[in-house]
N, C-alpha and C positions, 0 to 999 in steps of 0.2 A: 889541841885541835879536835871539835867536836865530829866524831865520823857519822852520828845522825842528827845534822843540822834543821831538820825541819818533820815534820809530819808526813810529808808527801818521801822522802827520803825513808823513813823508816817502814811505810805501805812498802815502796821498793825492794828494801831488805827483804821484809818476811815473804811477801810474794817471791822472790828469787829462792826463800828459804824453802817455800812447799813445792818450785818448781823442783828444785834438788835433791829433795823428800823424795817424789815419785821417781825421778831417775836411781837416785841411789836404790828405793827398794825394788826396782824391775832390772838394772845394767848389771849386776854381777848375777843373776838370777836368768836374763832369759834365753842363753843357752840351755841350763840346766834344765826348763820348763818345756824350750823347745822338745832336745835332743832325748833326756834322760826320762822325763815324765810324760811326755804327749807322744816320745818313741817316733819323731819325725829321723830322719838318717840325716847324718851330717851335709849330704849333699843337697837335702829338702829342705833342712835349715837355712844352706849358703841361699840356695834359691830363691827362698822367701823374702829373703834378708835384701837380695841384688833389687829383686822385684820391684820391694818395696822401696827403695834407692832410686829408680828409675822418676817414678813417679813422684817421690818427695823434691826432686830433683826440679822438675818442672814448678810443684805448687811452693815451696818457699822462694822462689825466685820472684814466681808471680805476685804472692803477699810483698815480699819486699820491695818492690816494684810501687805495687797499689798501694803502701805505707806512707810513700813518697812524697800522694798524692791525696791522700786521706784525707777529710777536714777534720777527725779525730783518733789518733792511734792506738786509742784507748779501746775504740771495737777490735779490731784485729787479732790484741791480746787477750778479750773476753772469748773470742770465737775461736781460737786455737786450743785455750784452755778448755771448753769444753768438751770438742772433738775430739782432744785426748782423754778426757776422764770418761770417754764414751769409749772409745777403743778399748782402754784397758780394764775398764765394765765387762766387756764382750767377752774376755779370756778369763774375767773371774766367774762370771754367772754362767759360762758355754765351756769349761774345760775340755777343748777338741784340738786336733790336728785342723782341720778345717778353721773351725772360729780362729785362731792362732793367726794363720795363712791372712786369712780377709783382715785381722785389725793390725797386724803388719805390715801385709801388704795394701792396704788399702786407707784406714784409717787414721791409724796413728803417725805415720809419715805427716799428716796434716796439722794433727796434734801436736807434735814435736817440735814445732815451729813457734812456739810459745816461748820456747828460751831467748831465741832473737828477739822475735816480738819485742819481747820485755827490756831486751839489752835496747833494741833501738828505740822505744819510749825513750828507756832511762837516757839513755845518749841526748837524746833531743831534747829533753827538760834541764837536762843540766847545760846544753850548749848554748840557752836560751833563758837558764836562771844564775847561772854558774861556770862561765864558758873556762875558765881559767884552772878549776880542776874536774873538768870535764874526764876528762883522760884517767885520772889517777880514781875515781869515784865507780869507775867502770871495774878496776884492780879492789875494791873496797867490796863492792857487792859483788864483784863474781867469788870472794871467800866467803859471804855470807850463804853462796851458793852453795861451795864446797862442806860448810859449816853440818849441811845435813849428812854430808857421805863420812863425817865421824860419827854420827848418833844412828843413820837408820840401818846401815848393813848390818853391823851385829844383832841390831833387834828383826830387823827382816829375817836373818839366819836362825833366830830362834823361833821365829813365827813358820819357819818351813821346816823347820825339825818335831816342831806341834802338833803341827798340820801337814799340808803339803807346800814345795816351792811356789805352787798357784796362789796360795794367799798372799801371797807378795804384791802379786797383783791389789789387792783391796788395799793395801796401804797408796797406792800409786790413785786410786779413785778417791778416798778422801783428803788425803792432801791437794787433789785437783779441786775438789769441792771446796777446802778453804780458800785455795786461791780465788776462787771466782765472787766469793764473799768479801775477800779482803779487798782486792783488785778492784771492786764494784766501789768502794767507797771514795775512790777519786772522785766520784762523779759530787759528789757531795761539796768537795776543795776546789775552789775558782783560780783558775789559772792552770788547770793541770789539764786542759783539753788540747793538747800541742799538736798543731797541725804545721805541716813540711814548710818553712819559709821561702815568699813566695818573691819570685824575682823577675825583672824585667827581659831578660833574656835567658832562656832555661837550660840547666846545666848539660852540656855535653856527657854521655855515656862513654867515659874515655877511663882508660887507666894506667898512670903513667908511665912511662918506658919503664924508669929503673924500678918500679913497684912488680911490673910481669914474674921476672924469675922470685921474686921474694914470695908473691903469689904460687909460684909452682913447689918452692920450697916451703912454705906453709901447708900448702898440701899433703907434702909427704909425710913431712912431721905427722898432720893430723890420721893419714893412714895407720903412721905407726901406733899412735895413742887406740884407735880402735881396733886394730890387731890382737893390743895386750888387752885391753877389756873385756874381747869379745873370747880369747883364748886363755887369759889365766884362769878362770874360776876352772875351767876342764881340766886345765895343766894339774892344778891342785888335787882334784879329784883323782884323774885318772892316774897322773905320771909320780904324783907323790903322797898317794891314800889319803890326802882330806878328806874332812869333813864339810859338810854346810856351815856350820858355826868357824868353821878353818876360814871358810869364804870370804863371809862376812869380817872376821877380825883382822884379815889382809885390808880387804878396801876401807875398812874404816881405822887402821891407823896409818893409813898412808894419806886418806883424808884429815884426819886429825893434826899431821906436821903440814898442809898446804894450808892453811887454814892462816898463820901466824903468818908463811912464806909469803904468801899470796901479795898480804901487806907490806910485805917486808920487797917484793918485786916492783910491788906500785912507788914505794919512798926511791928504790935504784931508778924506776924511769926515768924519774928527773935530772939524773946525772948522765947516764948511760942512754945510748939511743935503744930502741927496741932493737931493730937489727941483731946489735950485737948479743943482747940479752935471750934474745928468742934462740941466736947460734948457739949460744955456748949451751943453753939447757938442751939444748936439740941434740949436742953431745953427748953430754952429760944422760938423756934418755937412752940414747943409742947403747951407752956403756951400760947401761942398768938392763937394757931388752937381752944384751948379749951375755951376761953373767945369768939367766935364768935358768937354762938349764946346765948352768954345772951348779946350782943351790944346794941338789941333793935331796930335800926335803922342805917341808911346811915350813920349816923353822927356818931352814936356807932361804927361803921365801921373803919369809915377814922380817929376816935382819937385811936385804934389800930395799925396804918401801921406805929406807932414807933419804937413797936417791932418786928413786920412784917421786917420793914430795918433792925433793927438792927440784926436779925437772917439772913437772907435771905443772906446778904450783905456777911457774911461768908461762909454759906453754899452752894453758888456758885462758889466762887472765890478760897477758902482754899481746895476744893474738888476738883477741875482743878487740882492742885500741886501734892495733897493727891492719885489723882488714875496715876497721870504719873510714879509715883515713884514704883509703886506695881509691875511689871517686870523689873527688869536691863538691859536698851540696847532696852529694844524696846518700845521706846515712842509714835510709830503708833497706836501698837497693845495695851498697858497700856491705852491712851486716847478713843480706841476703847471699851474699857472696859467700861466706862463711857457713851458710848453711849448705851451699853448694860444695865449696871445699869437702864440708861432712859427707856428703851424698857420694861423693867421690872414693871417699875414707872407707865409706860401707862396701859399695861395691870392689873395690879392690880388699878389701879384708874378705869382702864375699868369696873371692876367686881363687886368693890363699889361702881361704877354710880350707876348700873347696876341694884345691892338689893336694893340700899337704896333710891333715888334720886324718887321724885313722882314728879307732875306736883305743887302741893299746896306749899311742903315745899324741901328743900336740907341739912337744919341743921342740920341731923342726920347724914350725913356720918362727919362732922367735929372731930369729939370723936375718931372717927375713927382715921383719919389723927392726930391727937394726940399724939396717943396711938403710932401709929408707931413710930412718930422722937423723942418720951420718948425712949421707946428700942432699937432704933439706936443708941443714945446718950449715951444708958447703954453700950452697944456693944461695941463702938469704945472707950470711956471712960477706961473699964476692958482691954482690948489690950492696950491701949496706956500706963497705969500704968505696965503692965509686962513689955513691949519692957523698 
């Protein structure tokens, strides 16, 4: 089976590939940028971080919203794209505590909204060229996603040991820039202008009973996923003397096993319901967040990012599927949902920086993040066995 069937498919791909690019070389990095090099306090950091949650909160809802209703989806993703390689401009050319703050808080929450953007294109093109493995294509490209956080953290890591962690930044603006090159040449491919389908009586904003708590349990899960993001690069540093190149070689070989998983998640959906697959990794996370700090070390570290892949690898990909399906008919405003879920994520990782997080140690907020994707896991578990 050809996993890049057509032209408009592999544009998909790479574009997912540079949105990945830029996350992978600014996510294990912008703590380090915030707290360590721009010397904001971990409390200015959490603030910044909630801030700009507040606000993302509202505009990726609205985009997905107005997605719904677009007669081309194709802007939406050009304009997100930008706004973020314009943010993250601001922190490579203005190295401040200030500039930090405003593309954080202000900017880039806009920007961010590109990953959906793109998932809900892709969603709609294929539900509309290729309804039948709509689902599993969604499992295909979000590893093409993951695909860069095996290639660019170690090289990010070395670009901050060269230079400083703020170079990080410039990798996150030109990979925006090819996207917006790549991304641009739909306009070129007839049939790729996919506007929302349009029906004689308009879909109700409803989301079904037993979907609610699977919803609150995807939530937590996704709390926990930005807990450990937002905490291991410091844990490393501070709690077990890494390095920046330590950094980088965690998140890109943990990237490197979801990569294959990802795929290997998408083939289980077709037997197994999400439900079940989303609990059991959600466990399976829980167990990996609670084993961090007895590691001991970098190395206790990096012989965990087993289970790290093998949890993550689903809980990113199975969760794409899992929240487009939660409104019937409106695949803008379902994966806007998901950004919301995120926004959710941020500010309560905000607030557990925030208590727990001291300059000496960060292993105490891990139990935390634990705790949550155990009860997420219960959550979407108990609903998936009623439906």
């Amino acid at each position: 089976m050809r996993l890049i069937p057509s032209p408009v498919t592999a544009i998909l791909a790479s574009c997912l590939f540079l949105t990945g690019l830029a996350a992978a070389a600014i996510t294990p990095y912008r703590a380090i940028v915030g707290v360590e090099t721009l010397g904001l306090s971990n409390f200015q950091f959490a603030l910044i971080v909630g801030r700009g949650g507040v606000g993302t909160a509202i505009a990726w809802f609205a985009l997905g919203t107005i997605s719904d209703r677009a007669a081309d989806r194709r802007r939406l993703v050009l304009l997100c794209a930008a706004v973020g390689c314009l943010g993250y401009a601001m922190v490579w050319f203005v190295p401040s505590a200030v500039c930090f703050a405003l593309a954080f808080g202000i900017v880039i929450p806009f920007g961010s909204a590109i990953t959906s953007q793109n998932f809900s294109y892709a969603r709609s093109y294929y539900n509309a060229t290729d309804p039948g493995r709509a689902a599993f294509m969604m499992s295909v490209l979000r590893s093409l996603f993951s695909l860069a956080w095996v290639i660019v953290p170690p090289l990010a890591g070395w670009v901050a040991m060269r230079g400083t962690p703020i170079d990080t930044f410039l990798i996150a603006v030109l990979a925006l820039l090819g996207f917006l090159a790549m991304f641009a040449v739909l306009y070129l491919i007839p049939g790729t202008g996919i506007a929302p389908q349009r029906s004689a009586a308009p879909q109700p904003f409803r989301i079904a009973p037993e979907r609610r708590w699977g919803l609150a349990g995807v939530t937590l899960i996704r709390c926990a996923i930005f807990i450990h993001l937002t905490t291991l690069p410091l844990t490393l540093r501070a709690d077990f003397g890494g390095s920046l190149a330590d950094v980088g070689l965690n998140a890109g070989v943990a990237a490197a096993l979801e990569v294959p998983l990802m795929v290997m998640w998408g083939y289980a959906a077709r037997r197994w319901s999400n439900e079940t697959l989303i609990s059991l990794n959600g466990a399976i996370f829980a167990l990996y967040l609670g084993a961090i700090p007895f590691a001991g070390s970098v190395q206790g570290v990096l012989l965990l990012q087993g289970l790290n892949a093998l949890a993550t690898a689903a809980l990113l990909s199975l969760t794409i599927a899992y929240m487009q399906d939660l409104i019937a008919g409106r695949v803008g405003t379902s994966t806007a949902l998901l950004d919301t879920v995120t926004v959710v994520a941020t500010l309560t990782t905000s607030a557990v920086f925030a208590l727990l997080a001291t300059k000496e140690s960060y292993l105490a907020i891990f139990p935390v993040g634990a705790g949550m994707s155990l009860l997420g896991a219960g959550l979407i578990w108990g609903k998936g066995r009623q439906r």
